[in-house]
C-alpha positions as CSV (number, residue, x, y, z in Angstrom):
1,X,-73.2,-51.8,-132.2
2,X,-71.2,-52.6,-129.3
3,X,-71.8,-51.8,-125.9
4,X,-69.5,-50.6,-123.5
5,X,-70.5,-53.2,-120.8
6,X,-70.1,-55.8,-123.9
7,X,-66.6,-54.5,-124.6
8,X,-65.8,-54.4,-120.9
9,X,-67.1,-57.7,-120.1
10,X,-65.0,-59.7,-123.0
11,X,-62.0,-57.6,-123.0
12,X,-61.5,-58.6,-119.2
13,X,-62.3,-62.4,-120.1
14,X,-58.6,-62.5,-121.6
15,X,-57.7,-62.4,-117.7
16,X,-57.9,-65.6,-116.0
17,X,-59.6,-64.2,-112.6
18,X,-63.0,-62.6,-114.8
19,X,-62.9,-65.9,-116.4
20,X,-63.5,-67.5,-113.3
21,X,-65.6,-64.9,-112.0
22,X,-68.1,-65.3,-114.8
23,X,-67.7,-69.1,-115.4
24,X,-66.9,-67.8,-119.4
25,X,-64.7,-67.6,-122.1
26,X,-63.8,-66.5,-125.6
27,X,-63.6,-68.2,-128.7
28,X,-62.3,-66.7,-132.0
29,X,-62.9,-68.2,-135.8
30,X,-65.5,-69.9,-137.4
31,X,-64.3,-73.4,-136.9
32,X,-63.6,-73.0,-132.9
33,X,-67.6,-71.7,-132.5
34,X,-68.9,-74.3,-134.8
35,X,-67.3,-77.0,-133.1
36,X,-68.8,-75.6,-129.8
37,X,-72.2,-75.2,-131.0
38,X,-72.0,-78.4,-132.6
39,X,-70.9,-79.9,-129.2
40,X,-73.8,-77.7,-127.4
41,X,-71.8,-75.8,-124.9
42,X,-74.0,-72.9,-123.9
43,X,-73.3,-69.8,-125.7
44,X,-73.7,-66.4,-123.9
45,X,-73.1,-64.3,-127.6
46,X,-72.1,-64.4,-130.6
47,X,-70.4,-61.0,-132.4
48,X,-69.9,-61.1,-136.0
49,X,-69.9,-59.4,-139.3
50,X,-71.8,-61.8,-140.8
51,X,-75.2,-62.4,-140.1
52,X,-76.0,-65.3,-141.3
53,X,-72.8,-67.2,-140.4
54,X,-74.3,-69.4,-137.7
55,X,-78.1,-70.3,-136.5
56,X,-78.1,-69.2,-133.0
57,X,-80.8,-67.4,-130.9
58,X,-81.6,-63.7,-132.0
59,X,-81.0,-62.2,-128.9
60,X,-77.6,-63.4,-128.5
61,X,-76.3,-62.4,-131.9
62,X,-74.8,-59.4,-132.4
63,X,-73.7,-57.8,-135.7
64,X,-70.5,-56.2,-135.4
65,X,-68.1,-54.0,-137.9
66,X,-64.7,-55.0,-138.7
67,X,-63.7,-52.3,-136.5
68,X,-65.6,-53.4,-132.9
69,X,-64.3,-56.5,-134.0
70,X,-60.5,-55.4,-134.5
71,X,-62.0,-53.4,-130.6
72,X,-62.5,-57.2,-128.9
73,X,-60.3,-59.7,-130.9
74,X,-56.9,-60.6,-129.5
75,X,-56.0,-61.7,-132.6
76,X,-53.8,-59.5,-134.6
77,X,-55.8,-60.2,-137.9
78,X,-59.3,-60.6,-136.3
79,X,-61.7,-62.8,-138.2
80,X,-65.0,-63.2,-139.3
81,X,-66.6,-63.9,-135.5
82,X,-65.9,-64.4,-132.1
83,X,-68.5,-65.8,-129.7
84,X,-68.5,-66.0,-125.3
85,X,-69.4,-69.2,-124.1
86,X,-70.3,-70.1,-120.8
87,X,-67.6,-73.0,-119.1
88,X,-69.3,-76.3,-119.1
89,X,-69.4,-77.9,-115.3
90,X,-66.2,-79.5,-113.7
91,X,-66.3,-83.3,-114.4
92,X,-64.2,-86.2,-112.4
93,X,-61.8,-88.2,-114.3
94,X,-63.0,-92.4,-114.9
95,X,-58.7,-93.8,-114.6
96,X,-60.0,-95.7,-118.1
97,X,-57.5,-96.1,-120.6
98,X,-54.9,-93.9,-121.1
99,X,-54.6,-90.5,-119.4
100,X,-51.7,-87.6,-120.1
101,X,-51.1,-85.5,-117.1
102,X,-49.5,-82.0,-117.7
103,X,-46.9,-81.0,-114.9
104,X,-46.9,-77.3,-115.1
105,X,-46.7,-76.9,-119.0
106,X,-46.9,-72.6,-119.2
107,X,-47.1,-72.2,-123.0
108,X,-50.5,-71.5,-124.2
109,X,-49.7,-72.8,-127.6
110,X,-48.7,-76.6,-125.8
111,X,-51.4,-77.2,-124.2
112,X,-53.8,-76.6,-127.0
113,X,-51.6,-78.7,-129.1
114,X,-51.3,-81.0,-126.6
115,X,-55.6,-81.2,-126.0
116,X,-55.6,-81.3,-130.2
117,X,-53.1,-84.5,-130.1
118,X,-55.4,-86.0,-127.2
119,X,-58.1,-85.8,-129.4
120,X,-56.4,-87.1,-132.2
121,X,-55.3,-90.1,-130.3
122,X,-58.2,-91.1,-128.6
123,X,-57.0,-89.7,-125.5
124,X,-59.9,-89.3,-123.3
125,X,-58.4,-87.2,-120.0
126,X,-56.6,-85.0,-119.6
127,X,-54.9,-84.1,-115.6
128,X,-53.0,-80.7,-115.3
129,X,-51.6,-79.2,-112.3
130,X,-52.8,-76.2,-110.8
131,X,-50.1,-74.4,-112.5
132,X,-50.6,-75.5,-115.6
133,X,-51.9,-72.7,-118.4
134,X,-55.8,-72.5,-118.2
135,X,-57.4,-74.5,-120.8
136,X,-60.1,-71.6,-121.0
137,X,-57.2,-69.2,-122.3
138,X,-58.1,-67.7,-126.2
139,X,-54.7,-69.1,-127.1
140,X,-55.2,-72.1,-125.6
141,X,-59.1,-72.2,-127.3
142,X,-57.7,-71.1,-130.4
143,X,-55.0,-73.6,-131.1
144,X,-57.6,-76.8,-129.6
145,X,-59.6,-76.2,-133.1
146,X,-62.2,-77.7,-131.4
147,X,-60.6,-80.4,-129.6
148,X,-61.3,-79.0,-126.0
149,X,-65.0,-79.7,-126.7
150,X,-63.6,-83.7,-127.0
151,X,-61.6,-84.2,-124.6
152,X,-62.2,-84.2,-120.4
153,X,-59.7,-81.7,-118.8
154,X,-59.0,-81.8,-115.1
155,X,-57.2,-79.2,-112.9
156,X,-55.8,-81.3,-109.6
157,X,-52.7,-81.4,-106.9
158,X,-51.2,-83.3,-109.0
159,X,-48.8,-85.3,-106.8
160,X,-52.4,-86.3,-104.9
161,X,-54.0,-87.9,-108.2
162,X,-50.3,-89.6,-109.3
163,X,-50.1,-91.3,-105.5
164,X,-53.9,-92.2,-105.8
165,X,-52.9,-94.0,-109.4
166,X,-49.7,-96.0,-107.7
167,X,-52.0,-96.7,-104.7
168,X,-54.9,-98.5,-107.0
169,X,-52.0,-100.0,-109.0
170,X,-52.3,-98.0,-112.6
171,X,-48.5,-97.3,-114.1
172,X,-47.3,-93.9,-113.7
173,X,-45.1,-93.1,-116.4
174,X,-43.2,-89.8,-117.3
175,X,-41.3,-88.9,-120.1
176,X,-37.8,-87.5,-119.0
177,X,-34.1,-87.1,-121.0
178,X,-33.1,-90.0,-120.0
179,X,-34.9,-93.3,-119.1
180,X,-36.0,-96.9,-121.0
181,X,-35.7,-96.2,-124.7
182,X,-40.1,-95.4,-125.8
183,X,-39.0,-97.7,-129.0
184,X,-37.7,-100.5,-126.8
185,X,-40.7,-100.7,-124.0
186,X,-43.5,-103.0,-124.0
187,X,-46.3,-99.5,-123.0
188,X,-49.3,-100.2,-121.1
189,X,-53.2,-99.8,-122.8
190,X,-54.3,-98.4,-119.3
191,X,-52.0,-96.1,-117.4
192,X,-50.9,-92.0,-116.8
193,X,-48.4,-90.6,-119.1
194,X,-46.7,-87.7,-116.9
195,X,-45.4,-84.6,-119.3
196,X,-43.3,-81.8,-117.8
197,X,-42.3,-78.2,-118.1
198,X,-41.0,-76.3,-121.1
199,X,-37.8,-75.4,-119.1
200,X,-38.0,-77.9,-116.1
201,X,-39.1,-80.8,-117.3
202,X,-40.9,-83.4,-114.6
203,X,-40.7,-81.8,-111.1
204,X,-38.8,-83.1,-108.8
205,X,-41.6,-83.6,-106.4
206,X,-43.4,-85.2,-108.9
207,X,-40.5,-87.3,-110.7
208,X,-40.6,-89.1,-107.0
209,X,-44.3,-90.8,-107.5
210,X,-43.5,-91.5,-111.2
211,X,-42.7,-95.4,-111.6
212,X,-41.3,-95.5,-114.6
213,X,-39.1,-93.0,-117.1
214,X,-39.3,-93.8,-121.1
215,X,-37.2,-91.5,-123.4
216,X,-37.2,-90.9,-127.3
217,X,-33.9,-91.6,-127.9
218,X,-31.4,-88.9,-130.0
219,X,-30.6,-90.1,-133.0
220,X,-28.9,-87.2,-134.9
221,X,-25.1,-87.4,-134.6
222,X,-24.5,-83.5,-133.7
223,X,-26.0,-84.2,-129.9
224,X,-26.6,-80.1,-129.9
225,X,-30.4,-80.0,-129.4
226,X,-31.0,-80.5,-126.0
227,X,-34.3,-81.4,-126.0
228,X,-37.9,-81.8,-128.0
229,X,-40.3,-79.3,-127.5
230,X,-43.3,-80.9,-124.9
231,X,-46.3,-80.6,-128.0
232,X,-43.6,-82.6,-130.2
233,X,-42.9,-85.1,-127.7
234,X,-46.0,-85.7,-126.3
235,X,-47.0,-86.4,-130.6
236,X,-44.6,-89.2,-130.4
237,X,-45.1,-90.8,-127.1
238,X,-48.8,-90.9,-128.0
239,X,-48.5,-92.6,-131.1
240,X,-46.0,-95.3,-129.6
241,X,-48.8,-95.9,-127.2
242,X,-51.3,-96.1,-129.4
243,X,-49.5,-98.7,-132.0
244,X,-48.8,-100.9,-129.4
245,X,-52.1,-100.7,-128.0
């Protein structure tokens, strides 16, 4: 049976503040805690109604009804588990290959798209601005399937770590409406590949620092959508990378 404190504590980790307060977060399904476990990140508890679902500690499982469950799941159809994990320590980024950098991408959905298609890509590092979505976010956690446990994310000033790449001389590229056809450009094995806002796109304070602008070209003749949705685009810049590479 739940406790109030235990309802209390991971109903308010859905708030980005308590997350930080408590250095944890939640993760929803199966497959997201069995990638974690798998990956070792410390667990703090595991509610499910399942007992014998995973082989964790005693004292930090806790058998739950479908009911407490429906109580602490932000999921509209809650399933069989959800687990809190503690936030593994900040790490530095290595500049090694290639790194995406987020510029204030808000959607939840995105960026765990966006950490997924790192992971799928071999994309070691992820930078996002401070006002990027927290990674630790359920929706974030829940559309990562695992990934975040794969790939190094970093919250910086971004327009500090961009002019610290031009200054040691590693390309600084960004993906904008208009710029050197992606199809058409010899891409860089090492280098930062600078995404931008749902609505905004690059920033202009950002676009400043950014050496060079590639674009996936339009090719449908109705020239009525007026742009690709940053998860999509960021699939298909990657994957040029990576086939020239």
């Amino acid at each position: 049976m739940l406790s109030k404190s235990q309802k209390k504590l991971i109903k308010s980790l859905y708030q980005k503040k308590y997350r930080k307060q408590h250095k944890m977060f939640v993760v929803e399904g199966k497959k997201g805690i069995q990638e974690l476990l798998q990956a070792r990140w410390e667990l703090h508890a595991l509610y499910s109604t399942e007992e014998k679902l995973f082989e964790v500690p005693a004292e930090k499982f806790f058998a739950v009804s479908e009911n407490e469950l429906k109580q602490i799941s932000f999921l509209t159809t809650p399933q069989v588990a959800l687990a809190v994990f503690y936030m593994p320590d900040d790490v530095m980024t290595s500049g090694k290959g290639l790194v995406v950098a987020l510029d204030d991408v808000r959607d939840p959905g995105n960026l765990g798209t966006i950490i997924r298609l790192c992971d799928w890509f071999g994309v070691r590092e992820l930078v996002c601005s401070e006002k990027t979505v927290d990674c630790f976010n359920p929706k974030v956690i829940q559309a990562t399937m695992g990934s975040i446990t794969r790939v190094c994310i970093v919250y910086s000033d971004l327009q500090k770590y961009l002019s610290a790449c031009v200054d040691r001389g590693i390309p600084v590229m960004g993906a904008f409406m208009e710029g050197d056809n992606v199809y058409k450009t010899e891409l860089p094995v090492n280098g930062v590949l600078v995404m931008g806002n749902e609505a905004n796109g690059v920033s202009e304070e950002t676009e400043k620092i950014i050496r060079q602008k590639i674009a996936i070209p339009q090719f449908g003749q109705g020239q009525k959508t007026e742009s690709l949705n940053v998860a999509t685009a960021t699939a298909i810049l990657l994957s040029e990378f990576k086939r020239g590479g």
